[in-house]
PDB file with one MODEL, atoms N, CA, C and O in Angstrom:
MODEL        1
ATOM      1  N   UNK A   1       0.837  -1.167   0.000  1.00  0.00           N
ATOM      2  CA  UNK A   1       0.000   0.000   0.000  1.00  0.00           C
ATOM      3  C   UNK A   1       0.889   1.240   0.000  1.00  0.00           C
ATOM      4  O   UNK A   1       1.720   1.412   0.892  1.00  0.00           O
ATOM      5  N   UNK A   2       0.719   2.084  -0.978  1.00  0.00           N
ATOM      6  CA  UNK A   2       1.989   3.103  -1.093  1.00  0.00           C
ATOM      7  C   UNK A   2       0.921   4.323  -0.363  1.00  0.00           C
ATOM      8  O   UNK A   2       1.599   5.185   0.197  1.00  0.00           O
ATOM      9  N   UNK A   3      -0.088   4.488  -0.290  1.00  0.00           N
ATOM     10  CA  UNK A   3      -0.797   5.583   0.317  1.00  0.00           C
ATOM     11  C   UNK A   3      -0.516   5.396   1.461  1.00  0.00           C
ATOM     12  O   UNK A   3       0.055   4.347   1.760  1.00  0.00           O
ATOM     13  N   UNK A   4      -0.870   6.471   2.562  1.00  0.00           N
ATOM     14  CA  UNK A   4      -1.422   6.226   3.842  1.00  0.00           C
ATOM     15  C   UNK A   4      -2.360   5.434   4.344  1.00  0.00           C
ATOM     16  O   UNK A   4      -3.336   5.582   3.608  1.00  0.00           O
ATOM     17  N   UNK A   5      -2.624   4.645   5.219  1.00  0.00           N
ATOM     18  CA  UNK A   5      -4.086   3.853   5.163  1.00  0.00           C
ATOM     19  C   UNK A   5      -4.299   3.713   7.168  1.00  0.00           C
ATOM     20  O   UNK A   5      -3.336   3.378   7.858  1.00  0.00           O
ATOM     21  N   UNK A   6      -5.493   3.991   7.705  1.00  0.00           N
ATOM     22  CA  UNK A   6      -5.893   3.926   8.766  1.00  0.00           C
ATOM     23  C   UNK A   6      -6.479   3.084   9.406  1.00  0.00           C
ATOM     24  O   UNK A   6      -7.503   3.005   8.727  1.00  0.00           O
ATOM     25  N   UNK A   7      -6.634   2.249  10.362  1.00  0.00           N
ATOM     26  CA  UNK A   7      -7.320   1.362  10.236  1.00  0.00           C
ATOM     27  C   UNK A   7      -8.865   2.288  11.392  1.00  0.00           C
ATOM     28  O   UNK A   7      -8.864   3.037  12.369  1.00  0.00           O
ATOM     29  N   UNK A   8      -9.779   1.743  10.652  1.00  0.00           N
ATOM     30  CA  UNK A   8     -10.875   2.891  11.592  1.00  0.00           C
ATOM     31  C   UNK A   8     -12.032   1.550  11.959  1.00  0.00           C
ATOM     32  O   UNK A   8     -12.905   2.237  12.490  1.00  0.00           O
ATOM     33  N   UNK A   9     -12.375   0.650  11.993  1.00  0.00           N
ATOM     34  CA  UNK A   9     -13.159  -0.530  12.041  1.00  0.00           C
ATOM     35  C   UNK A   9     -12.272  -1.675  12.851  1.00  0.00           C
ATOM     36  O   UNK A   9     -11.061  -1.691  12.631  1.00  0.00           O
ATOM     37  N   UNK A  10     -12.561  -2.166  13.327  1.00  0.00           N
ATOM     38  CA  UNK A  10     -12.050  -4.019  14.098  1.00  0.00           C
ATOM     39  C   UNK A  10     -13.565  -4.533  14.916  1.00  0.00           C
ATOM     40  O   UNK A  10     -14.418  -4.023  15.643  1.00  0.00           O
ATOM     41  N   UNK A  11     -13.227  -6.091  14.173  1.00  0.00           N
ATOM     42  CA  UNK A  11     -14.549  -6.701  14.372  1.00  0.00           C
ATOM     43  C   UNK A  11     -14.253  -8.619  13.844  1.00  0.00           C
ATOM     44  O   UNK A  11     -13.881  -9.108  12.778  1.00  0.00           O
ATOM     45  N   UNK A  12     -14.580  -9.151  14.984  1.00  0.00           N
ATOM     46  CA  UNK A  12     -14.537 -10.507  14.845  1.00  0.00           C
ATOM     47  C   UNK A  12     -15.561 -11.048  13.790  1.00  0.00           C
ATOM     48  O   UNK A  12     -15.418 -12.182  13.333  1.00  0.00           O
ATOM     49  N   UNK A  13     -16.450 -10.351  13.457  1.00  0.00           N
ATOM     50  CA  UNK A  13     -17.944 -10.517  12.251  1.00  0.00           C
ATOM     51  C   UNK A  13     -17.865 -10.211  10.872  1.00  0.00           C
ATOM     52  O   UNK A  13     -18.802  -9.451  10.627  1.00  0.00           O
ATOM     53  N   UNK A  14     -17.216 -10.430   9.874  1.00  0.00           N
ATOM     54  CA  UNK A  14     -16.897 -10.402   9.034  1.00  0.00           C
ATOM     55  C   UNK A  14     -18.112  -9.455   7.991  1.00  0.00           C
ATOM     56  O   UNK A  14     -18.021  -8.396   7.370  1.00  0.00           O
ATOM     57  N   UNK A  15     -19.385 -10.601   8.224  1.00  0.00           N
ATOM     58  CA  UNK A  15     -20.775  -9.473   7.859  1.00  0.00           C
ATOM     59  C   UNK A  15     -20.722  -7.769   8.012  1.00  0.00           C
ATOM     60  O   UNK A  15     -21.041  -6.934   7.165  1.00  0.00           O
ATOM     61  N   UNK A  16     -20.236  -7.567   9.312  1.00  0.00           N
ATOM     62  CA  UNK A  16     -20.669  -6.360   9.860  1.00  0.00           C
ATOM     63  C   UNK A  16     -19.482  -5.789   9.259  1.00  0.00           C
ATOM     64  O   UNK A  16     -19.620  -4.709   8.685  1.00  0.00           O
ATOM     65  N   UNK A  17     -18.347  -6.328   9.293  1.00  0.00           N
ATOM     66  CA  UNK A  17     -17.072  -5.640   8.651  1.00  0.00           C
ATOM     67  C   UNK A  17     -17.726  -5.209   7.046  1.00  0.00           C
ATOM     68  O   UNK A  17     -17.765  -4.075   6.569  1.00  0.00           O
ATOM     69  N   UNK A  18     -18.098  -6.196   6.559  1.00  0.00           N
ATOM     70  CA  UNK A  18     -18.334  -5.828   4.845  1.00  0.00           C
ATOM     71  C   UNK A  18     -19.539  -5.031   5.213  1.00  0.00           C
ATOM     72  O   UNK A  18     -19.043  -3.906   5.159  1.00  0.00           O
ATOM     73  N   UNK A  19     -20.623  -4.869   5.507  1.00  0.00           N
ATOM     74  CA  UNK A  19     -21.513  -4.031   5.815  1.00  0.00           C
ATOM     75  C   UNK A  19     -21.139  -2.515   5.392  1.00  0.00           C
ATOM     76  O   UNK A  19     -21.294  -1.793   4.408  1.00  0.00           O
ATOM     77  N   UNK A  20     -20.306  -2.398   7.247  1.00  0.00           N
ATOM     78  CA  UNK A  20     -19.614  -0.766   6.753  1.00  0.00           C
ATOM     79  C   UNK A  20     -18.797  -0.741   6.103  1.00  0.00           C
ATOM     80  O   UNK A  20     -18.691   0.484   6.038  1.00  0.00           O
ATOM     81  N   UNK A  21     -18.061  -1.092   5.512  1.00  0.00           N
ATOM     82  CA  UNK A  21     -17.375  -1.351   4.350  1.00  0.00           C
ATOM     83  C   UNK A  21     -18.073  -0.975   2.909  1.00  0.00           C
ATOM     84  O   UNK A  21     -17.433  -0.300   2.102  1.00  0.00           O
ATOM     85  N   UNK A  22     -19.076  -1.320   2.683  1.00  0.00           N
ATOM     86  CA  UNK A  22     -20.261  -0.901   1.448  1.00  0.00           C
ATOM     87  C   UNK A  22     -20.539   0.236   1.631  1.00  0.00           C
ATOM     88  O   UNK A  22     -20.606   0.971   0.646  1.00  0.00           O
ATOM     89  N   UNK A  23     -20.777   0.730   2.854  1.00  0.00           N
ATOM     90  CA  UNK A  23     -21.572   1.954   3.340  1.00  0.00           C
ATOM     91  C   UNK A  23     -20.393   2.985   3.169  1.00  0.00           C
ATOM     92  O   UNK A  23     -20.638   4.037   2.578  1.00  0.00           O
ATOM     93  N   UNK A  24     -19.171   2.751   3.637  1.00  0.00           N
ATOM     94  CA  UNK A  24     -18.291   4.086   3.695  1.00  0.00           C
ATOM     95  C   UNK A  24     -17.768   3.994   1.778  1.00  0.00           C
ATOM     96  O   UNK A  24     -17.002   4.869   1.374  1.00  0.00           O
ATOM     97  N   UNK A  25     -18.278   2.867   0.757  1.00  0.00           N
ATOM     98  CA  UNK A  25     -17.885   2.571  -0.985  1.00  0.00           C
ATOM     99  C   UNK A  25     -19.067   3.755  -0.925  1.00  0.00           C
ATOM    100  O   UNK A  25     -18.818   4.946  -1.113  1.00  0.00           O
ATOM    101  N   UNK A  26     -20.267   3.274  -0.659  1.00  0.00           N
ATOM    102  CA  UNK A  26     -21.306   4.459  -1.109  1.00  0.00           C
ATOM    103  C   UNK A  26     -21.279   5.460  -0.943  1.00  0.00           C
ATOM    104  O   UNK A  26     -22.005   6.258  -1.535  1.00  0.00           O
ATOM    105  N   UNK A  27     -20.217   5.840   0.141  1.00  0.00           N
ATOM    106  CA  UNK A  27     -19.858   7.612   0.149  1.00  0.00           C
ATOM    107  C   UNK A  27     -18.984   7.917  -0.501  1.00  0.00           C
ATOM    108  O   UNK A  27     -18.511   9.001  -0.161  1.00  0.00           O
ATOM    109  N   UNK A  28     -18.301   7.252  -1.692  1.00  0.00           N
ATOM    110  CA  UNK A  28     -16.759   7.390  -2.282  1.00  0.00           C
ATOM    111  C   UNK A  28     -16.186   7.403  -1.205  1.00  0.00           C
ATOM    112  O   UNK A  28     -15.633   8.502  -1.213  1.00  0.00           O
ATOM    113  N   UNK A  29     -15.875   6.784  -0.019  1.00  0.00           N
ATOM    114  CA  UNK A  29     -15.048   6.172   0.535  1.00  0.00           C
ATOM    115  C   UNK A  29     -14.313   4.872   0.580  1.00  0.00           C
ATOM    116  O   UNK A  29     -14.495   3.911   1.326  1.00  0.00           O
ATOM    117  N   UNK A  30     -13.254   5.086  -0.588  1.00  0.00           N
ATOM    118  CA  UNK A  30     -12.135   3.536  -0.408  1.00  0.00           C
ATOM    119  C   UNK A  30     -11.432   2.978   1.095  1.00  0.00           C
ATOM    120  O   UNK A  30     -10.527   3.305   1.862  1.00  0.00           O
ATOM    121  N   UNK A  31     -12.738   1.669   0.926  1.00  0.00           N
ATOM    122  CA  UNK A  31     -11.836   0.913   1.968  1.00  0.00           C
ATOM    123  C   UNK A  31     -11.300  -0.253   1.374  1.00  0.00           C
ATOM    124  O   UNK A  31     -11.381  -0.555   0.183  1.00  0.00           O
ATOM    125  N   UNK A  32     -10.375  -1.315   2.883  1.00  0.00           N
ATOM    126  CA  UNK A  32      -9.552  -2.974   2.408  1.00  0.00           C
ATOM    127  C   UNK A  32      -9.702  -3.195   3.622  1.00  0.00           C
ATOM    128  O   UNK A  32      -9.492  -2.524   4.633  1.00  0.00           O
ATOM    129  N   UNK A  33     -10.146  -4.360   3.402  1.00  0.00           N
ATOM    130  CA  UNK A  33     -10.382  -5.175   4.202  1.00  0.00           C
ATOM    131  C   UNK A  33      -9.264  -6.094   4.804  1.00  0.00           C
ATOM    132  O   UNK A  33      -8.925  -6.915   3.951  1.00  0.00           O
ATOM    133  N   UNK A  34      -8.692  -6.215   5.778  1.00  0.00           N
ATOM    134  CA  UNK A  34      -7.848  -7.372   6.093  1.00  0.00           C
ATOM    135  C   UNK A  34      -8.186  -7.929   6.881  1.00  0.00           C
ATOM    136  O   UNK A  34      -8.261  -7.412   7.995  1.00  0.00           O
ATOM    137  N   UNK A  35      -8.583  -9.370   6.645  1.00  0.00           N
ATOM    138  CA  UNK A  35      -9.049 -10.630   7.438  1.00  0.00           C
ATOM    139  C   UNK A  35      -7.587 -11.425   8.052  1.00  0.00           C
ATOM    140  O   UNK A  35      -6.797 -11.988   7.295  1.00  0.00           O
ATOM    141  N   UNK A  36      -7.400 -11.349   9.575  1.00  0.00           N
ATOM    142  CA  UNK A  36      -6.416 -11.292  10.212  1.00  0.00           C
ATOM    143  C   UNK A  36      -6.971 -12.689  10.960  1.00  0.00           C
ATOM    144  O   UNK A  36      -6.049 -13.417  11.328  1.00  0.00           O
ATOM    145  N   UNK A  37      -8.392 -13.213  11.261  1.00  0.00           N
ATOM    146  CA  UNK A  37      -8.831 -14.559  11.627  1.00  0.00           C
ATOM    147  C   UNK A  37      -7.393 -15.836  11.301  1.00  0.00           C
ATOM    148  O   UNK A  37      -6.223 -15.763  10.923  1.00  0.00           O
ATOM    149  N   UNK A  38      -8.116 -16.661  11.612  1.00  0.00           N
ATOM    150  CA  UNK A  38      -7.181 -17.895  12.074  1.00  0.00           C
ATOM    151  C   UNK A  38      -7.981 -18.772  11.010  1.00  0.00           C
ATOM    152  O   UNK A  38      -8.946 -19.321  11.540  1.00  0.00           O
ATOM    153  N   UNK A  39      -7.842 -19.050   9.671  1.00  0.00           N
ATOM    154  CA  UNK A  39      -8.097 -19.645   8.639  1.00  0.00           C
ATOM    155  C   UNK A  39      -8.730 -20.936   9.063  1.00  0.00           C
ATOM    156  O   UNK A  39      -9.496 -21.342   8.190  1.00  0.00           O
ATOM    157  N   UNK A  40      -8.638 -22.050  10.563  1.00  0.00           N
ATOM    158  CA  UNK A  40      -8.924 -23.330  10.601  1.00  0.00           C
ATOM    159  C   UNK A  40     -10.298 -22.940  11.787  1.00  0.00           C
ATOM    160  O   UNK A  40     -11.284 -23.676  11.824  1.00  0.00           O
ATOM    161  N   UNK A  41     -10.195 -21.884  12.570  1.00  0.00           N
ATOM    162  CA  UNK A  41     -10.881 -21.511  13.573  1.00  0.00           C
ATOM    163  C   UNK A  41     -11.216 -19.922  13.347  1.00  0.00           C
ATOM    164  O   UNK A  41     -10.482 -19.015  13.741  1.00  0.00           O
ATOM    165  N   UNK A  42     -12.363 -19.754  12.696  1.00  0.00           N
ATOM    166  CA  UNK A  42     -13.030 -18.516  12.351  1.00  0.00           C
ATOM    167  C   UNK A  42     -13.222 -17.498  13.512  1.00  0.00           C
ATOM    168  O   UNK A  42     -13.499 -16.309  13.355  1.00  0.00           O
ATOM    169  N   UNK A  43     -12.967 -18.371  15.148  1.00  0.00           N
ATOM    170  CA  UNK A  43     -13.533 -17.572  16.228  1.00  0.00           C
ATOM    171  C   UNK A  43     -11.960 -16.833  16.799  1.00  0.00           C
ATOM    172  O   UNK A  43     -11.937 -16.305  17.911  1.00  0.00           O
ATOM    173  N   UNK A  44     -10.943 -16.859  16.092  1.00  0.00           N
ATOM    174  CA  UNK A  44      -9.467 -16.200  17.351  1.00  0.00           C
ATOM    175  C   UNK A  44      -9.175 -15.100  15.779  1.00  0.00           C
ATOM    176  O   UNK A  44      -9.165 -15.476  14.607  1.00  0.00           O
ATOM    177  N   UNK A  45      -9.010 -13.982  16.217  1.00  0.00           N
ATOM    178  CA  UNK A  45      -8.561 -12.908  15.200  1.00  0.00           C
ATOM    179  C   UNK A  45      -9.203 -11.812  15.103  1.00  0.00           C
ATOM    180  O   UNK A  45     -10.277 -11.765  15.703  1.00  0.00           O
ATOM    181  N   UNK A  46      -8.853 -10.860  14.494  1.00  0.00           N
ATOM    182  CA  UNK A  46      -9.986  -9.786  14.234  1.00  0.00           C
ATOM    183  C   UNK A  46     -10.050  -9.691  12.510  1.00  0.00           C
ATOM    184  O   UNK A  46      -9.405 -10.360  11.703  1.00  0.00           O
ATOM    185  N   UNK A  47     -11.216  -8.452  12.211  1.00  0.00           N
ATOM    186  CA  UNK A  47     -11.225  -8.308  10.705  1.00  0.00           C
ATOM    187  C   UNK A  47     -10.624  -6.851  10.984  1.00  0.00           C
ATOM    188  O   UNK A  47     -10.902  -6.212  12.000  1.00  0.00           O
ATOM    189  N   UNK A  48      -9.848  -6.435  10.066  1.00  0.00           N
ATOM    190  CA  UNK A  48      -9.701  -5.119  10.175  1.00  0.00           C
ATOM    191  C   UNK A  48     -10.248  -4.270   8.833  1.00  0.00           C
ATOM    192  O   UNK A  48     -10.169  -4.718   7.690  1.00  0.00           O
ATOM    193  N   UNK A  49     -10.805  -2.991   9.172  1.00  0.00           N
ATOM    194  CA  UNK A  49     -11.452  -2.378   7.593  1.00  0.00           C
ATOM    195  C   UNK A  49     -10.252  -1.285   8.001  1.00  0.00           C
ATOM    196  O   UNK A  49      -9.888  -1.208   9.175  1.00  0.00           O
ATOM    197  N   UNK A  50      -9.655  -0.436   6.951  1.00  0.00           N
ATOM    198  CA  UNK A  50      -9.221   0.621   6.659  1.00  0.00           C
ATOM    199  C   UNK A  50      -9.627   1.832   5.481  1.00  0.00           C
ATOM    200  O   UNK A  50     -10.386   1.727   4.518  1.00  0.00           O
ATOM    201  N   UNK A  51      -8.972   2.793   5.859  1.00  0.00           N
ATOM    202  CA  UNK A  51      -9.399   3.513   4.781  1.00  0.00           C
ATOM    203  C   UNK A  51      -7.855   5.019   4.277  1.00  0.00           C
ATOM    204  O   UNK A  51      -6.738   5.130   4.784  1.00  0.00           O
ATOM    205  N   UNK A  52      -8.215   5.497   3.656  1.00  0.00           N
ATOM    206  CA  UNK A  52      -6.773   5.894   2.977  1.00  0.00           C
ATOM    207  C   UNK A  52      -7.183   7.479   3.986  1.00  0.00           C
ATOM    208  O   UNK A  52      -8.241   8.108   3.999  1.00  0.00           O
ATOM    209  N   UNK A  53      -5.822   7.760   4.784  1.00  0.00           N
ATOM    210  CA  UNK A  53      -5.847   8.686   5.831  1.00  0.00           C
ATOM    211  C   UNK A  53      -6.324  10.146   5.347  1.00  0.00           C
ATOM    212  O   UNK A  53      -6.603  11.019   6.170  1.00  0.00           O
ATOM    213  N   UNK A  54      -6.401  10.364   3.886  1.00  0.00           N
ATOM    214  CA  UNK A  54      -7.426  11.272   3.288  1.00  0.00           C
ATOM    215  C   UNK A  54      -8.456  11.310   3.850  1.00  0.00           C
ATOM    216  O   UNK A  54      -8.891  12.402   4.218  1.00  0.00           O
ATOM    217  N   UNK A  55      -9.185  10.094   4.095  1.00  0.00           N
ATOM    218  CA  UNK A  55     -10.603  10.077   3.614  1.00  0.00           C
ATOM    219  C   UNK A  55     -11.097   9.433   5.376  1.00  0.00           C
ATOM    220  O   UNK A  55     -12.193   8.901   5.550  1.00  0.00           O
ATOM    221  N   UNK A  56     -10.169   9.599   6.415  1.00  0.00           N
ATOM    222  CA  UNK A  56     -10.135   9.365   7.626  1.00  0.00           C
ATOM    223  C   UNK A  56     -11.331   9.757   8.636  1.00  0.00           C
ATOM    224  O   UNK A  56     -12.121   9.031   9.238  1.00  0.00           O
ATOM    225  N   UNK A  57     -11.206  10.998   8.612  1.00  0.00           N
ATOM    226  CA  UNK A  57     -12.376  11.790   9.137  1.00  0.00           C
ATOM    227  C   UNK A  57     -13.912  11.881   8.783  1.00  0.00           C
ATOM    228  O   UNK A  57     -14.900  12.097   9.485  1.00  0.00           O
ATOM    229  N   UNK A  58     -13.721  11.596   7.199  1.00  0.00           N
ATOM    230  CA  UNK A  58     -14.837  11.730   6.409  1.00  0.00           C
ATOM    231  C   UNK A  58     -15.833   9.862   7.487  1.00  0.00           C
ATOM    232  O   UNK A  58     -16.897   9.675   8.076  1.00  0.00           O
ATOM    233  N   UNK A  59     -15.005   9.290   7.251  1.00  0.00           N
ATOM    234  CA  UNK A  59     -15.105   7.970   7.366  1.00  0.00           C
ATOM    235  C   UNK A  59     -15.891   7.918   8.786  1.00  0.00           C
ATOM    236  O   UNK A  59     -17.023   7.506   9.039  1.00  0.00           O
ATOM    237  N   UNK A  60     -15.179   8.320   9.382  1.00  0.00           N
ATOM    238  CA  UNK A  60     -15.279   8.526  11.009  1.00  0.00           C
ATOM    239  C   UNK A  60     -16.807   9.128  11.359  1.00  0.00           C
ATOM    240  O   UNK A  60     -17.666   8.751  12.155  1.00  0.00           O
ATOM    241  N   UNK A  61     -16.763   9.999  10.605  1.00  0.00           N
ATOM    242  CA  UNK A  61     -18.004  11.117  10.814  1.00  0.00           C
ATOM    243  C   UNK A  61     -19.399  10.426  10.840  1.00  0.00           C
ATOM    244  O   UNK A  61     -20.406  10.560  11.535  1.00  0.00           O
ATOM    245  N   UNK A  62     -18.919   9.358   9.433  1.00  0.00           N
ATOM    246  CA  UNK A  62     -20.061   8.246   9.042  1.00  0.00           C
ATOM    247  C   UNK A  62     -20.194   7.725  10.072  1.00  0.00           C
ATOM    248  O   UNK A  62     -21.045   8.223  10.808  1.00  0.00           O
ATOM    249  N   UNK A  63     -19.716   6.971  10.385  1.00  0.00           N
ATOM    250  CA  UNK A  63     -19.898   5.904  11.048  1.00  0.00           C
ATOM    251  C   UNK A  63     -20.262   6.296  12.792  1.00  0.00           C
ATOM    252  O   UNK A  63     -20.781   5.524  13.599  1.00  0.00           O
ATOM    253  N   UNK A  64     -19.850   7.606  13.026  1.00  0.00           N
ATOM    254  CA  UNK A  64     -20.753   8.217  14.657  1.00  0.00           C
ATOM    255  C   UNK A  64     -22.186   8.612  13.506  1.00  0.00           C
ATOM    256  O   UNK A  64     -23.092   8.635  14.340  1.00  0.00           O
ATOM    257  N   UNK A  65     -22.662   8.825  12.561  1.00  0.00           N
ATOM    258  CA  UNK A  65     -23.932   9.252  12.446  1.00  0.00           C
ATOM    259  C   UNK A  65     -24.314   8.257  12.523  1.00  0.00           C
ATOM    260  O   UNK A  65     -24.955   8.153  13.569  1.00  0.00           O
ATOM    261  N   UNK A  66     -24.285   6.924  11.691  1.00  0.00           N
ATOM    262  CA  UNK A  66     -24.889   5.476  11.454  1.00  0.00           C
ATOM    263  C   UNK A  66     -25.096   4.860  13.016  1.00  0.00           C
ATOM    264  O   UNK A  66     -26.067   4.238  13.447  1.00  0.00           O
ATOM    265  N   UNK A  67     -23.957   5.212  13.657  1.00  0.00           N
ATOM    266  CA  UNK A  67     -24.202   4.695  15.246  1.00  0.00           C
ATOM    267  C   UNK A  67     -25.124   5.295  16.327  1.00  0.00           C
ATOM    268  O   UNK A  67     -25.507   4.699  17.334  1.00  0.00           O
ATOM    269  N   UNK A  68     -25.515   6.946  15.869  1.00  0.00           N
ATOM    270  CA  UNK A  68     -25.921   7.329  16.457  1.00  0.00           C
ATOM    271  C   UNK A  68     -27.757   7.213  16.048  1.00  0.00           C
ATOM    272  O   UNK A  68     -28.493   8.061  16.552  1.00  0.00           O
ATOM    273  N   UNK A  69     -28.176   6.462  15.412  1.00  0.00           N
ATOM    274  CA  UNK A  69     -29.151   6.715  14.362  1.00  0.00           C
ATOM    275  C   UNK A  69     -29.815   5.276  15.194  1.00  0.00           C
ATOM    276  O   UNK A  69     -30.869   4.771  14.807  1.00  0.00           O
TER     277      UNK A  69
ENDMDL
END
């Protein structure tokens, strides 16, 4: 990754990871996903979402409105 990248999401639920993940694509917000889980045992790891430290705040902002809603 030659940009900056933040990680603003961690979540053992993969669903909920891709969820906001769609939601911060629908704001022209680029995220990546890195699935950090334990490939034989789905339950030890986290998912991590990021997003490019541009688009940090924007991201952030979302996701206290969506929470607060």
């Amino acid at each position: 990754m030659s940009k900056k990248w933040s990680k603003i999401f961690v979540s053992t639920d993969p669903i909920k990871v891709k969820i906001i993940s769609q939601m911060l694509e629908e704001n022209n917000i680029t995220t990546v996903i890195i699935n950090k889980q334990d490939s034989s045992y789905n339950m030890f790891g986290n998912i991590e979402l990021y997003t490019q430290d541009i688009n940090y705040e924007s991201a952030v902002k979302i996701l206290k409105n969506k929470e607060n809603e």
